[in-house]
C-alpha positions in Angstrom: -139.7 5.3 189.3 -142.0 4.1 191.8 -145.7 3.3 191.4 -146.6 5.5 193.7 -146.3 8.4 190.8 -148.9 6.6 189.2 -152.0 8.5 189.0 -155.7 8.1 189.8 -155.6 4.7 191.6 -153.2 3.6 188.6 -152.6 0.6 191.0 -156.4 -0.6 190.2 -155.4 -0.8 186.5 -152.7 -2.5 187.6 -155.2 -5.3 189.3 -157.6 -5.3 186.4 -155.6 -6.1 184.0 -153.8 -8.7 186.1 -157.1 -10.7 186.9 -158.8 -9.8 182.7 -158.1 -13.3 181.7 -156.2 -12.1 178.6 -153.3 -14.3 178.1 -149.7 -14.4 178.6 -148.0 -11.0 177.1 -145.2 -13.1 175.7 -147.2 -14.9 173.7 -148.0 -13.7 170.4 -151.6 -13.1 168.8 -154.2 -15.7 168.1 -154.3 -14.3 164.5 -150.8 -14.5 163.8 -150.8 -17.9 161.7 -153.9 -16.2 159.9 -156.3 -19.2 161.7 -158.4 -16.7 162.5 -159.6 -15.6 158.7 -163.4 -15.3 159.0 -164.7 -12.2 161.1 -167.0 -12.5 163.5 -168.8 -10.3 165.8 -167.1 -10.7 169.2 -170.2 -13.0 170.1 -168.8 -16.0 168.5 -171.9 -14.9 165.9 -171.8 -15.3 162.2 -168.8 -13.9 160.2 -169.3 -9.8 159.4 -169.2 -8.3 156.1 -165.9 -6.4 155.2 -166.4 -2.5 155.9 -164.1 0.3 155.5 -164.4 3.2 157.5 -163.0 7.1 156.8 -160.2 8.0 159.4 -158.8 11.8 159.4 -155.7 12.1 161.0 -154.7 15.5 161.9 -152.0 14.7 164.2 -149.0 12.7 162.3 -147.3 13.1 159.2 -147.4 9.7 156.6 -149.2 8.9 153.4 -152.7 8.0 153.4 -153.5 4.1 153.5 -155.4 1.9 154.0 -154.6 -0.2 157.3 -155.5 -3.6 155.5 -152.7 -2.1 153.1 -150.3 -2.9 156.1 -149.3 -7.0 158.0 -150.7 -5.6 160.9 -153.7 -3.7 159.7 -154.8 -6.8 157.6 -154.4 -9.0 160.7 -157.0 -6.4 162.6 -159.3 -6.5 159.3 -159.1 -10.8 159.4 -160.2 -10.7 163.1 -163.0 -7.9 162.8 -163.8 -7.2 158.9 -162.6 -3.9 159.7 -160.4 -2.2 157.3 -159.6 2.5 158.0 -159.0 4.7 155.0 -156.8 7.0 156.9 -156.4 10.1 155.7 -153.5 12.8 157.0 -153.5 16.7 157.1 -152.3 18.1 154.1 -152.4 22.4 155.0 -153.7 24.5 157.7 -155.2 22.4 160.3 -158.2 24.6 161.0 -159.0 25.1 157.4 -159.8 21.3 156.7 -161.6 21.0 160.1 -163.9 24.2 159.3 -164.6 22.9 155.7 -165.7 19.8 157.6 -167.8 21.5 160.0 -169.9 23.7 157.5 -170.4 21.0 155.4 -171.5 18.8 158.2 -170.0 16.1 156.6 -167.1 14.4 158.4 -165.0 10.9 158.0 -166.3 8.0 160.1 -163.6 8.5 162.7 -161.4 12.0 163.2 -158.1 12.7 166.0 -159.0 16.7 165.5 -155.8 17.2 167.8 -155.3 20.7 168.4 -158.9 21.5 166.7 -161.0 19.4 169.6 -162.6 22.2 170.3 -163.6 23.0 167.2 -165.5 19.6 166.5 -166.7 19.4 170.0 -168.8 22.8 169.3 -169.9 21.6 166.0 -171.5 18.4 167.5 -169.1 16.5 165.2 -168.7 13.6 167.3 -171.5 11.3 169.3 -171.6 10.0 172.8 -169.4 6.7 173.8 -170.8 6.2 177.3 -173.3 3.6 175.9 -171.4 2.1 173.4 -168.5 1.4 176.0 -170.7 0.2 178.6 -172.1 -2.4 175.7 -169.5 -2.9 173.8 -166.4 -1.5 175.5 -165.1 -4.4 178.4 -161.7 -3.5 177.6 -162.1 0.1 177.4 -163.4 0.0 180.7 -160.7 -2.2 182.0 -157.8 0.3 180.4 -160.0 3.5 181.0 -161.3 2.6 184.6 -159.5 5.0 186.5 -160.1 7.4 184.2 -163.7 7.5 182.9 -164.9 10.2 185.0 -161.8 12.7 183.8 -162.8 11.9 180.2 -166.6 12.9 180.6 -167.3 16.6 179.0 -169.3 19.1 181.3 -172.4 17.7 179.9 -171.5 14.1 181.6 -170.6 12.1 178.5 -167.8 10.3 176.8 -167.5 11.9 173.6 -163.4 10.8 173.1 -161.3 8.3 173.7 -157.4 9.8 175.0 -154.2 7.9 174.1 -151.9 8.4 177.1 -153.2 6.5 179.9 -150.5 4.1 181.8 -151.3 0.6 182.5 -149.2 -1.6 184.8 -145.9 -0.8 186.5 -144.4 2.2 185.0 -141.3 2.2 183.0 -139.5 5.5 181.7 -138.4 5.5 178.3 -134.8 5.2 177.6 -134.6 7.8 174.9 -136.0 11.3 174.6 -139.4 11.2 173.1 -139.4 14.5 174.8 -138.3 18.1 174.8 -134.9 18.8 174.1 -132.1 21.0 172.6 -130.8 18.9 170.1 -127.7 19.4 168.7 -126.1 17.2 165.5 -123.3 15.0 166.9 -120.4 16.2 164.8 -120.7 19.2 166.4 -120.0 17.8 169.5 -117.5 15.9 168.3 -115.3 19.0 166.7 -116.1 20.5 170.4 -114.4 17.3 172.4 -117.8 16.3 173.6 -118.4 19.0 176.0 -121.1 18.8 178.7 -123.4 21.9 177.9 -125.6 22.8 180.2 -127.0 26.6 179.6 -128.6 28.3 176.9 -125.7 30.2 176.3 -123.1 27.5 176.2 -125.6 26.2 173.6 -125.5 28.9 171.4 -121.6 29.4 171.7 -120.8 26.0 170.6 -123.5 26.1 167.4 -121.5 29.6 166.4 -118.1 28.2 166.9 -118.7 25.4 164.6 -120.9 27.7 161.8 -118.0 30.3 161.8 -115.7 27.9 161.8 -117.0 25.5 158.5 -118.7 28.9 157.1 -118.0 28.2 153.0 -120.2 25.0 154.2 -123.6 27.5 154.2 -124.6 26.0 157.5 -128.3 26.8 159.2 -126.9 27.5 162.8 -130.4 27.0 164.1 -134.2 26.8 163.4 -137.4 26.4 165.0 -141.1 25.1 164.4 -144.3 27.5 164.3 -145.9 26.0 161.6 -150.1 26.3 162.7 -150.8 24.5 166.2 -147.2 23.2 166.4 -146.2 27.1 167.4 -145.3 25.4 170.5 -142.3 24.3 169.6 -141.3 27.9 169.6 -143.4 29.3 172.6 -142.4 26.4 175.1 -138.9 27.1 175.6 -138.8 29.6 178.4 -140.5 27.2 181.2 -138.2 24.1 180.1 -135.2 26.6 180.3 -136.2 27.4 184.0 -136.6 23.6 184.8 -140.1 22.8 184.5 -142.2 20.4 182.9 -144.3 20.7 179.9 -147.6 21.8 181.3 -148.1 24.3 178.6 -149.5 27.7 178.9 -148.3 27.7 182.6 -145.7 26.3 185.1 -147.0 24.8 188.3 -145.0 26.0 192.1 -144.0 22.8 193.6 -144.9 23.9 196.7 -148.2 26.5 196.4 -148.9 24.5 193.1 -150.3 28.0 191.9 -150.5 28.3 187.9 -148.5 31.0 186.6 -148.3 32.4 183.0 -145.3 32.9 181.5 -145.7 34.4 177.7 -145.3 38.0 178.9 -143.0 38.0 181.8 -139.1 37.7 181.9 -138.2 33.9 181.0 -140.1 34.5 177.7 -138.3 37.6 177.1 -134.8 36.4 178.1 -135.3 33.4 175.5 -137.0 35.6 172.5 -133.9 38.3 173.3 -131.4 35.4 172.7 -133.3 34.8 169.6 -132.8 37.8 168.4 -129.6 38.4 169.5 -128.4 35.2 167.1 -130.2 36.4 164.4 -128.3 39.5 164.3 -125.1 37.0 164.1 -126.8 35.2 161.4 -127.1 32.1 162.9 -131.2 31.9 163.0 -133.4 30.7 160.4 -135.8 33.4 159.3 -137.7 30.9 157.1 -138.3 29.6 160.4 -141.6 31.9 160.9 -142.8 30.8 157.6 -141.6 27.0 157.0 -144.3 24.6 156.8 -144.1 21.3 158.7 -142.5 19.1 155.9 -140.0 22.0 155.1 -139.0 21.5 158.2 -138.5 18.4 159.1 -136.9 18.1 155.3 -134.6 20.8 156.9 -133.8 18.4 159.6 -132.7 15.5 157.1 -130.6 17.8 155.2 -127.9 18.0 157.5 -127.1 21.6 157.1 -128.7 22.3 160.4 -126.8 22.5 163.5 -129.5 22.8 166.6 -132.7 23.0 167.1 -135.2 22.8 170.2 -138.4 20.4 170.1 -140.0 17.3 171.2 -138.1 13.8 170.3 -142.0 12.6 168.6 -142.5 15.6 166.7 -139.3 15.2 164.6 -139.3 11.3 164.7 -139.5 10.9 160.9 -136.8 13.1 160.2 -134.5 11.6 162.9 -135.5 7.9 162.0 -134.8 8.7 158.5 -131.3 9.8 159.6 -131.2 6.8 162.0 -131.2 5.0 158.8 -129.0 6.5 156.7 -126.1 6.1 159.6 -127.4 2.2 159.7 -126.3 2.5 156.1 -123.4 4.4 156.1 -121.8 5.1 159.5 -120.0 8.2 158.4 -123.7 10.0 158.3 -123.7 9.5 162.0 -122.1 12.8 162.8 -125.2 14.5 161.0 -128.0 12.8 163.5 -129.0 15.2 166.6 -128.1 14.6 170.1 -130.1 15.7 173.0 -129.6 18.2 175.5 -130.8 19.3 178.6 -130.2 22.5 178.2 -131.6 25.4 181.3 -130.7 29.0 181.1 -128.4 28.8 183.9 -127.5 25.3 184.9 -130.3 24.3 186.7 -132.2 21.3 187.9 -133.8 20.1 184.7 -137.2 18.7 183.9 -137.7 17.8 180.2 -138.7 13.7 180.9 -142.0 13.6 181.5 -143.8 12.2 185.0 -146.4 9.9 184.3 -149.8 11.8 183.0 -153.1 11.7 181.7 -153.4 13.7 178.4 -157.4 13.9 178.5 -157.7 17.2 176.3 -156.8 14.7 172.9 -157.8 11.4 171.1 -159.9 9.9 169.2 -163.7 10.5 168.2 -166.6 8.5 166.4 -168.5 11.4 164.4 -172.1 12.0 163.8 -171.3 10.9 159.9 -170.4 7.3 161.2 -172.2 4.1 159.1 -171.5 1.8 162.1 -170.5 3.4 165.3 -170.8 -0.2 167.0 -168.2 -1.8 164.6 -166.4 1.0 165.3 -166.2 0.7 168.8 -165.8 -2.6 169.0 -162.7 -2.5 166.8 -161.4 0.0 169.4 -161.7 -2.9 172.2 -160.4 -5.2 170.6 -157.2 -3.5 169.9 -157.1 -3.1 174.1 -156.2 -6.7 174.3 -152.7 -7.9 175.8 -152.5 -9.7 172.4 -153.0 -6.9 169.9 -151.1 -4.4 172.0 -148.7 -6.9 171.4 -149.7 -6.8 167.3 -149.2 -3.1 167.3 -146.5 -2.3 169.5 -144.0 -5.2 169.0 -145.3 -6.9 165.7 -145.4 -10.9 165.0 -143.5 -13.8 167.4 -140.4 -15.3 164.6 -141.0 -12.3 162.7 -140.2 -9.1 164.7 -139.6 -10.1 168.2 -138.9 -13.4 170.1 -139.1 -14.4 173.7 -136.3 -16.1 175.9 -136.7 -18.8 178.1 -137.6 -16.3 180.8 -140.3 -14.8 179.2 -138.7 -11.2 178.5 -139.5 -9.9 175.2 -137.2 -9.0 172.8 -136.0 -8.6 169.2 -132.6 -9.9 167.9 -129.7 -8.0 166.2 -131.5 -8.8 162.2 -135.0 -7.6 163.7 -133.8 -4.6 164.4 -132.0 -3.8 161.5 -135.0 -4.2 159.3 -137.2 -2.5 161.3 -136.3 0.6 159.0 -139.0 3.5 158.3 -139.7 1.8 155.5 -140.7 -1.5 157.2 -142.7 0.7 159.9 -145.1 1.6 157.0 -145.3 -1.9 155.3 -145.6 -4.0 158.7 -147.9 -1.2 160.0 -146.1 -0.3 163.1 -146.0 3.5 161.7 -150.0 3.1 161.4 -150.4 1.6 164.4 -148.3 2.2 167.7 -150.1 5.5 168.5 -153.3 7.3 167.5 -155.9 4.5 168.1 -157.1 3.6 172.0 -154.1 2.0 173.3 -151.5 1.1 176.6 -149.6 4.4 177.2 -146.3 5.0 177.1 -144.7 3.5 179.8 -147.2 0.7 180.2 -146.1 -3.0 181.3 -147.9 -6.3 180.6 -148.3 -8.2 183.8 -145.8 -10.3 183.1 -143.2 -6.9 183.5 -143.0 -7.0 180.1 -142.6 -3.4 178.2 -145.4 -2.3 176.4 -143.4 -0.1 173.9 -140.1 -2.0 172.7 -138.2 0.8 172.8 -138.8 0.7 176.6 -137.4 -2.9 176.9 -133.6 -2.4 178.3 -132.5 -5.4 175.7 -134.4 -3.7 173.1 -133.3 -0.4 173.5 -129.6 -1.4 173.8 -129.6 -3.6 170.9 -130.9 -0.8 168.7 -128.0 1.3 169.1 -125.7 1.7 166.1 -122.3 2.1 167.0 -122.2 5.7 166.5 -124.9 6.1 169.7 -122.9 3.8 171.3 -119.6 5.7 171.1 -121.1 9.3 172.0 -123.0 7.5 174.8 -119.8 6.5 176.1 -118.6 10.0 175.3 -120.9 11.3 178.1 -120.7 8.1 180.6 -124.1 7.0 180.3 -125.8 3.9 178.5 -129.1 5.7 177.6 -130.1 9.2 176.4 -132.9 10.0 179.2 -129.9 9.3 181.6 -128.3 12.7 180.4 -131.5 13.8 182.3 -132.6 14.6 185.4 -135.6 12.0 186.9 -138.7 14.0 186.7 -140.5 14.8 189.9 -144.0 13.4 190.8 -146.9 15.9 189.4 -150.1 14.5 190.2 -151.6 17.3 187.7 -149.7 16.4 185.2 -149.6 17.8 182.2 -151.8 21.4 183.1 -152.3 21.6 179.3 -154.5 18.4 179.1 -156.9 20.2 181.6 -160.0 20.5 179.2 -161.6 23.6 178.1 -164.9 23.9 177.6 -165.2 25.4 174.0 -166.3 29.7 174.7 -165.1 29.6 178.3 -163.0 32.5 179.8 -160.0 30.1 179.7 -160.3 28.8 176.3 -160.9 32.6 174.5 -157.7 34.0 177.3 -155.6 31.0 175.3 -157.0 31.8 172.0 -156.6 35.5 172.1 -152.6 35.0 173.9 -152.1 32.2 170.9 -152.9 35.4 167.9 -150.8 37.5 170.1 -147.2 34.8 170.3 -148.1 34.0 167.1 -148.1 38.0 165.7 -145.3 39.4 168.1 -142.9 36.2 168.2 -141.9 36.9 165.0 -141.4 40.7 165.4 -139.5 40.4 168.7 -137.1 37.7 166.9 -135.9 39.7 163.4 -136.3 42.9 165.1 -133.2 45.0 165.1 -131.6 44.3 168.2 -132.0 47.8 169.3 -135.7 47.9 168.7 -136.1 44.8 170.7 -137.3 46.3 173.8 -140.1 48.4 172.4 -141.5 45.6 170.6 -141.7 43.8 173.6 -143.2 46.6 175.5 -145.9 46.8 172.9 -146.2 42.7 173.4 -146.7 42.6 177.0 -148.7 45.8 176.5 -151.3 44.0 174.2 -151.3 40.9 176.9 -152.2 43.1 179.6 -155.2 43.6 177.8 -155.8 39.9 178.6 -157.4 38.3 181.8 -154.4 36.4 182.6 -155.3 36.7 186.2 -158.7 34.6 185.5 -157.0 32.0 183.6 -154.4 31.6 186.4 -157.0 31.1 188.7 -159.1 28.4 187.1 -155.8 26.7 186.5 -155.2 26.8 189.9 -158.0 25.6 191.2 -158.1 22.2 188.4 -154.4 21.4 189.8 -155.3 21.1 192.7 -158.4 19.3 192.2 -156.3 16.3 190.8 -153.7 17.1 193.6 -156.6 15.8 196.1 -157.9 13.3 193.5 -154.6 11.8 193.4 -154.6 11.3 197.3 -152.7 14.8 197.6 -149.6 13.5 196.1 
């Protein structure tokens, strides 16, 4: 990759955090040994009293906690006397968020994800820009290319994103990405073939059902559970070789924004849907599951395939990850990815480098202390507690060579287990609070994320990745993938929306629409298939597509010039 994909002057991030005067990456936090017990206010001031603040998470899947519950989270608390009460969603999304809003009563801190808009109309959450420019130095240093993207229509700073880069970029090894995903010992009874197409897919998952039937295999199943209905409705533009930009996909030449829900690539998908549900090979629970059904689905190992992103399903694969750690012979039921296209083409499932400004993190009008708040925020945007978060304590879960590379030996990894992640805090920690985004270096080249350090990610290969790695002749999953091409834009979906605009109702209304017809096109009777679809696209016509097409257009290529038209 080349740091010319990074976007927005990302080379000025680069230089900030070069010349911040934080020190060394490789050296691990101040408040390691625990010297630094007493909280103070930043200001070398007197100690602060212990507070603990509400945190709604709607966007992961753990138990509720407390972060002083957890080594890191306690180290955070013994630096700023700031201990969260997280709290996860439990239901439909929009139902806890609406209860919220009309009792106008709301945790300290809230990631609304997918209901942003929601609390944004309410009013939910207060201004940042002055409690940055006070309080925020290493906001500002992280943020500083970005400030002006993260500013609502009325000028201010009301949320803080998750995804910007810092430093040299560095691609992940794995797929934290979109993928068709396919458990290994399917591959295995197939001779490892390379698949490439849709159907290819689909063959092998039949051959192997029909062949171990008395085993009551699921041949395959997909997500729609509330918001994550992506899972289902993203498909089509990954199957022609495009990135995830969400409602639309982006000409690499006219960069014009085209929808896709209603017009052939949709339809060819949802027909093959159908089509292997007449064979019995689709889950029909599939358009009813909740999210813990299905991931437990996805731990069960009766499923053969299913399409998603690698961070949607990380607790079920790490849990599997773990069970082959403990017994090798349950390798064969962990996934392998695939970058499957509908007819061989070009893929583009690894993402470019982006800036997701659309999601985060929010201080809420209920908020005791917004300042301790914030200033807990900057203090996690320190070299040192990005290293606390993302790679854990020096001697304890990482050590550093004589060269100053970063890395974790053969025992570190092996008890880095999901059940460590929640303990240590890593599972609390490494996303969902202002951070370095994926991809991020230290200046010292270090990887942010240790699962983007080469020895890191090559020591944390059991032997069964190892051997199907070798299968396929490569030494890393996102290898199996084609490099993703530079999109200044990138992703279309994190364009925001202000909440009642023409493009926010258009993706509302086309939402009820996938949502009510998906379902219909998929168990149909084969022969029926094309009249329901007729009535789908009918009801979308009703839509003004062309509008939203249009503004999409136009914000492209606004960051296109932004970007220094590349």
């Amino acid at each position: 990759m080349k740091k010319s994909w990074l976007l927005l002057g990302l080379a000025f991030v680069l230089l900030l955090s070069a010349c911040s005067g934080g020190n060394n990456a490789s050296e691990a936090p101040a408040s390691d040994n625990g010297a630094n017990a007493a909280a103070s206010d930043g200001n070398g001031e007197k100690p602060l009293e212990k507070v603990t603040f509400t945190y709604f998470n709607a966007a992961a899947a753990a138990k509720d906690i407390n972060t002083n519950e957890t080594k890191i989270g306690k180290i955070l608390e013994d630096q700023t006397g700031v201990n969260f009460k997280i709290e996860h969603l439990v239901g439909d999304l929009n139902t806890k968020i609406g209860t919220m809003i009309a009792s106008n009563e709301y945790p300290d801190v809230i990631i609304p994800d997918a209901a942003i808009d929601k609390i944004l109309d309410a009013g939910a959450f207060i201004p940042l820009d002055d409690l940055i420019e006070q309080y925020g130095p290493n906001i500002k240093r992280v943020y500083g290319p970005y400030l002006n993207q993260m500013k609502a229509a009325d000028g201010k700073t009301y949320f803080i994103p998750f995804s910007n880069v810092v430093g040299e970029y560095l691609p992940d090894p794995s797929i934290n990405q979109g993928a068709f995903w396919v458990q290994r010992r399917v591959l295995k009874e197939a001779g490892y073939p390379k698949i490439k197409t849709l159907d290819e897919y689909f063959k092998l998952l039949k051959e192997y059902r029909d062949k171990y039937a008395s085993e009551d295999l699921t041949g395959f199943v997909t997500l729609t559970n509330d918001w994550r209905f992506f899972a289902t409705s993203n498909p089509p533009m990954h199957l022609m070789g495009y990135p995830n930009d969400g409602n639309v996909i982006v000409d690499m030449n006219t960069f014009e924004a085209k929808v896709y829900a209603d017009k052939e690539p949709t339809k060819r998908w949802l027909k093959k849907l159908n089509e292997i549900n007449a064979q019995g090979l689709f889950d029909k629970a599939s358009f009813v599951d909740n999210y813990d059904q299905y991931l437990a689905k996805l731990t069960s190992g009766k499923v053969l395939g299913y399409f998603d992103y690698g961070w949607q399903t990380g607790n079920a694969t790490n849990n599997l990850k773990d069970a082959a750690v403990a017994d090798p012979a349950k390798d064969d039921y962990r996934y392998f990815p695939l970058p499957v296209t509908f007819d061989g083409q070009k893929d583009q499932y690894l993402d470019p480098p982006g800036f997701v400004k659309n999601r985060g993190i929010g201080i809420t009008v209920s908020a005791k202390d917004p300042v301790r708040i914030i200033k807990y925020f900057d203090n996690l945007l320190t070299d040192e507690n990005q290293i606390l978060t993302q790679w854990g304590i020096k001697g304890e879960t990482y050590e550093v060579d004589e060269n100053g590379r970063m890395y974790r030996t053969p025992e570190q990894v092996a008890k880095i287990d999901e059940s460590f992640r929640e303990t240590f805090g890593f599972k609390y920690y490494e996303w969902n609070w202002p951070r370095y985004g994926n991809g991020s270096t230290f200046p010292d080249g270090n990887s942010v994320a240790p699962g983007y350090q080469p020895e890191v990610f090559q020591l944390g290969l059991t032997e069964g990745d190892k051997l199907i790695l070798g299968k396929y002749g490569v030494k890393t999953y996102a290898e199996l993938f084609a490099q993703p091409d530079e999109r200044p834009w990138f992703p279309a979906w994190g364009i925001p929306k202000e909440q009642g605009s023409p493009q926010q109702i258009w993706e509302t209304k086309k939402d009820e629409l996938t949502k009510k017809y998906f379902p219909k096109l998929v168990l149909a009777a084969p022969a029926e298939f094309e009249s329901v679809w007729a009535e789908y696209t009918g009801e979308m016509g009703k839509l003004d597509t062309k509008q939203y097409e249009e503004w999409t257009t136009a914000e492209v290529k606004k960051l296109i010039d932004l970007a220094g038209g590349k």
